[in-house]
C-alpha positions as CSV (number, residue, x, y, z in Angstrom):
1,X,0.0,0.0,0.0
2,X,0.8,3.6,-0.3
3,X,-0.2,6.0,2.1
4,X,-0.2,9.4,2.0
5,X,1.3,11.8,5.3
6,X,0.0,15.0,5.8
7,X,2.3,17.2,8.1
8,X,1.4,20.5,10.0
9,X,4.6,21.6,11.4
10,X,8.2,21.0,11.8
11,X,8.0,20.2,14.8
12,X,4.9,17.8,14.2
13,X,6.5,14.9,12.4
14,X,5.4,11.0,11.8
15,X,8.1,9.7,14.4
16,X,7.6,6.3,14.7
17,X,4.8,6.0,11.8
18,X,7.2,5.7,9.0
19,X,9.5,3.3,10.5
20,X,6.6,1.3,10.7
21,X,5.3,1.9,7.3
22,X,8.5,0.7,6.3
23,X,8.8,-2.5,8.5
24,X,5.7,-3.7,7.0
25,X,7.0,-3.5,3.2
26,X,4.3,-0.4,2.9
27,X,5.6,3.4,0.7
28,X,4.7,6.6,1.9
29,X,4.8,10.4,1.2
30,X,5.3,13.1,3.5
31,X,3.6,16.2,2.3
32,X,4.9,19.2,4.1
33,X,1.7,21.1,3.8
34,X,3.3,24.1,6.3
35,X,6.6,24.8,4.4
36,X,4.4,25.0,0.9
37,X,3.8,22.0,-0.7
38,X,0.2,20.9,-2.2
39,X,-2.2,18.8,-0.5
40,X,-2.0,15.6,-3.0
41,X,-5.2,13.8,-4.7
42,X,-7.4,11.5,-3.4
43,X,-6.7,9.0,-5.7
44,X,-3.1,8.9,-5.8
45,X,-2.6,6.6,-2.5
46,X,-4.7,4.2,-1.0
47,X,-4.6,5.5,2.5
48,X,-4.5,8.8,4.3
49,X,-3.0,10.1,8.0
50,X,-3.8,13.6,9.0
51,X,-0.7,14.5,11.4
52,X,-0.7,16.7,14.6
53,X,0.1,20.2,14.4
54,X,0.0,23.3,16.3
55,X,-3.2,23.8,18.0
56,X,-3.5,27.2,16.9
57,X,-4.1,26.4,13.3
58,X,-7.6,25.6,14.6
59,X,-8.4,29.0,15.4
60,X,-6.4,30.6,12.7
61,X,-6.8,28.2,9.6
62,X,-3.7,28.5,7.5
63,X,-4.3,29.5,3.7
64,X,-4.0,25.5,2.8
65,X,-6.7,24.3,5.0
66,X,-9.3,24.8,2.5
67,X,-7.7,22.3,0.5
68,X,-7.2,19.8,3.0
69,X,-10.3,20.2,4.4
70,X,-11.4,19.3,1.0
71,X,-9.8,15.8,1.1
72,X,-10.5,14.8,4.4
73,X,-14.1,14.6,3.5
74,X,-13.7,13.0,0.1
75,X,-11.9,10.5,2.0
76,X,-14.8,10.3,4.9
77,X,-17.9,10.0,1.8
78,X,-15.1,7.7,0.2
79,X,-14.0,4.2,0.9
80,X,-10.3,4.4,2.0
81,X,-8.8,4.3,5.7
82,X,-8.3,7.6,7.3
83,X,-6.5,8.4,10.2
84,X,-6.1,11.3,12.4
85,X,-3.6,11.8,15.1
86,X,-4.1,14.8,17.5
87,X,-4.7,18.3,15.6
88,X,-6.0,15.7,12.2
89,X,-8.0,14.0,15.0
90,X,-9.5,17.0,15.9
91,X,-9.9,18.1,12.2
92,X,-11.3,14.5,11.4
93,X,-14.2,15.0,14.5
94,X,-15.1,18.3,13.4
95,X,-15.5,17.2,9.8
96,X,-17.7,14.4,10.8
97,X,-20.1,16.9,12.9
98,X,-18.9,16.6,16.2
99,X,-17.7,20.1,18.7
100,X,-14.1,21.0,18.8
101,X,-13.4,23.3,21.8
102,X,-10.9,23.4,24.7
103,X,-10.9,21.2,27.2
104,X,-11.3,22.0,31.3
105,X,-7.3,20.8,31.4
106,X,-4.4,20.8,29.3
107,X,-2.8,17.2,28.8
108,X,1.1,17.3,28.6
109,X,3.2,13.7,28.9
110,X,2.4,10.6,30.4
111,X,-1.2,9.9,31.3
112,X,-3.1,6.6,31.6
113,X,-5.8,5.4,28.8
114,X,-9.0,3.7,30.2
115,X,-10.1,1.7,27.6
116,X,-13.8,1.9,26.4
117,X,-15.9,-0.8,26.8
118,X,-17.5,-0.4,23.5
119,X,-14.1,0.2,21.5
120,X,-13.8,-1.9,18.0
121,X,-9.8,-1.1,18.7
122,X,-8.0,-4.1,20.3
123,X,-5.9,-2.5,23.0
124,X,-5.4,-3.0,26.5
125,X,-8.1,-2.0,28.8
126,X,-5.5,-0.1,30.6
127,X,-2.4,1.8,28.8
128,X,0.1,5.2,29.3
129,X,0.1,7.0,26.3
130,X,2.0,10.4,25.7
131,X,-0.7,13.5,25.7
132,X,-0.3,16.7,24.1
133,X,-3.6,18.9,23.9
134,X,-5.7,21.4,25.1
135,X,-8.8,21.4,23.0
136,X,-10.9,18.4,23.0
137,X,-13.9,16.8,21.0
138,X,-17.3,15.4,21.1
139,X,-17.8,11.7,19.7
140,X,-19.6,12.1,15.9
141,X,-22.6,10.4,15.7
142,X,-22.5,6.5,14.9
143,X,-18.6,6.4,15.7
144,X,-17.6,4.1,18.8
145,X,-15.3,5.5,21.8
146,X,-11.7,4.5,22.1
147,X,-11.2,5.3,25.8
148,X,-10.4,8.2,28.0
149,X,-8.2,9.8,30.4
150,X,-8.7,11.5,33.7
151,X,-8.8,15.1,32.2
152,X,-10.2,14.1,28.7
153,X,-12.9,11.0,29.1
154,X,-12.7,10.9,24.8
155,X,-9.2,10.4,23.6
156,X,-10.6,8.7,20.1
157,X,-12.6,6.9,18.2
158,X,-13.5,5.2,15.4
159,X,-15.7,5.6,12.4
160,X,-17.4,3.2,9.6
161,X,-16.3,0.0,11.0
162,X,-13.0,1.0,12.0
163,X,-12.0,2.5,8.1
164,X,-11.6,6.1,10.0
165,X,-10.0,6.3,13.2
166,X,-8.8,9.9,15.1
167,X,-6.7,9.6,18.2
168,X,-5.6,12.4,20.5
169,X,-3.8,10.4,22.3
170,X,-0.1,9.8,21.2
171,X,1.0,6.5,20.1
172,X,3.7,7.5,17.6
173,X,5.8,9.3,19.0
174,X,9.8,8.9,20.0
175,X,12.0,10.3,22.1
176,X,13.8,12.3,19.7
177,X,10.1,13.9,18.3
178,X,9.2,14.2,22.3
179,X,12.5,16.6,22.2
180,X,11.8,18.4,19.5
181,X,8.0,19.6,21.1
182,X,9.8,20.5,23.9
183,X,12.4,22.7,22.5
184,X,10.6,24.1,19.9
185,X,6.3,24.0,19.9
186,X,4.1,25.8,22.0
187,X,2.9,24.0,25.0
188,X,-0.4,23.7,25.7
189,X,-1.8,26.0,28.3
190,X,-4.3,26.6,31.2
191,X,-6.8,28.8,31.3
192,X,-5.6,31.8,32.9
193,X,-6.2,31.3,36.5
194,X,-5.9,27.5,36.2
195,X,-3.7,25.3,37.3
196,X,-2.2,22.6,35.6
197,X,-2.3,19.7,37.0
198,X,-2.2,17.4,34.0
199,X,1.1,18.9,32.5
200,X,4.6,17.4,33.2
201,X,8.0,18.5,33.6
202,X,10.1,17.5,31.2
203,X,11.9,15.7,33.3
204,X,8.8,13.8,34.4
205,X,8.3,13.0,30.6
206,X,12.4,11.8,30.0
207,X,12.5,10.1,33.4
208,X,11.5,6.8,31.9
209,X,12.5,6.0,29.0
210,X,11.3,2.7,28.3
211,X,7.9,4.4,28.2
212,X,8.9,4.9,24.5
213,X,9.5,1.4,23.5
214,X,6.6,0.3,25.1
215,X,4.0,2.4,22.9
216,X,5.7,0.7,19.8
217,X,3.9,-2.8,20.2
218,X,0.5,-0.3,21.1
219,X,1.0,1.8,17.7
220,X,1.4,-1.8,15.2
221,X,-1.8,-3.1,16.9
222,X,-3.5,0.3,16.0
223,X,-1.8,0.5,12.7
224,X,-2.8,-3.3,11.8
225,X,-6.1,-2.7,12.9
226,X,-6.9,0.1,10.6
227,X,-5.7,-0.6,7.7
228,X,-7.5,-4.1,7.4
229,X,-9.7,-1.8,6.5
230,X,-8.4,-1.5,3.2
């Protein structure tokens, strides 16, 4: 298969996606959608994944959007697996109908996953996944609940039989990509007033880092999952 990347931001990369793309003998393109390049056509690959991005683009839609916008609902009135990871989950919800607004709490680092009951994805009913959000979303009508955490009860779901999945919650991500939010991205904030008690350190996030090897074995499940689809 050949899937099609959409990135956001430098600092919003596919980490781990691609290596697994290429593990399981699959191509991929990157388009860099923030430094210029064209969203691509809907019938040049035979999957799609909508990266994260800076949450700001969500108030202030950058001049591409349109476009994009574009092709995530040809793929949602189409027949090919979509998948959107943070900011593309967030696009992917509000596309299908459902409220995109922030949430009481920020979410930085390590939080635990409670696993819906009702979930079509096979994951453990209990897993840390790394969280980077402040806005939130509603669950579109007739699509099934991944899970939540303890400051956001709807970390994804999944559409049309599994064929369209968004996560907010991170699977993907390395330590290397982990670094390069830190250094570089804007973090997500608090209301003024707030506090925040769902936002770690960074050296709460680097203090353990086989946290990072063990999301790998959480993302192929995910990965597999989804595009059976196809």
């Amino acid at each position: 298969m050949h899937i099609h990347l959409l990135q956001h931001g430098p600092d919003h990369g596919p980490a781990r996606l691609t290596d697994w793309l290429e593990s399981m003998g699959h191509s991929y393109t990157v388009f860099h959608l923030y430094a210029g390049e064209l969203t691509p056509r809907l019938g040049e690959c035979d999957a799609l994944i909508v990266l994260d991005g800076p949450e700001q683009l969500l108030s202030e839609p950058p001049r591409w959007f349109k476009a994009e916008k574009k092709l995530i609902n040809r793929y949602l009135d189409g027949q090919k697996p979509l998948l959107g990871i943070g900011l593309g989950a967030l696009w992917t919800a509000e596309a299908l109908g459902a409220v995109v607004a922030p949430g009481t709490y920020p979410e930085t680092g390590w939080h635990q996953i409670i696993l819906a009951p009702e979930s079509t994805i096979d994951l453990p009913e209990q897993f840390e996944a790394f969280l980077w959000h402040r806005y939130v979303f509603s669950l579109p009508d007739e699509a099934l609940p991944l899970g939540g955490s303890a400051a956001a009860p709807l970390q994804g779901f999944s559409w049309d039989a599994g064929r369209v999945v968004g996560l907010l919650c991170h699977l993907e991500v390395t330590r290397a990509s982990v670094a390069a939010l830190l250094e570089h991205a804007q973090r997500p904030q608090p209301k003024s007033g707030a506090t925040g008690y769902f936002i770690q350190t960074d050296q709460q996030i680097f203090e353990d880092p086989t946290r990072f090897i063990r999301l790998a074995p959480l993302l192929d499940r995910v990965m597999t999952q989804w595009l059976k689809a196809a």
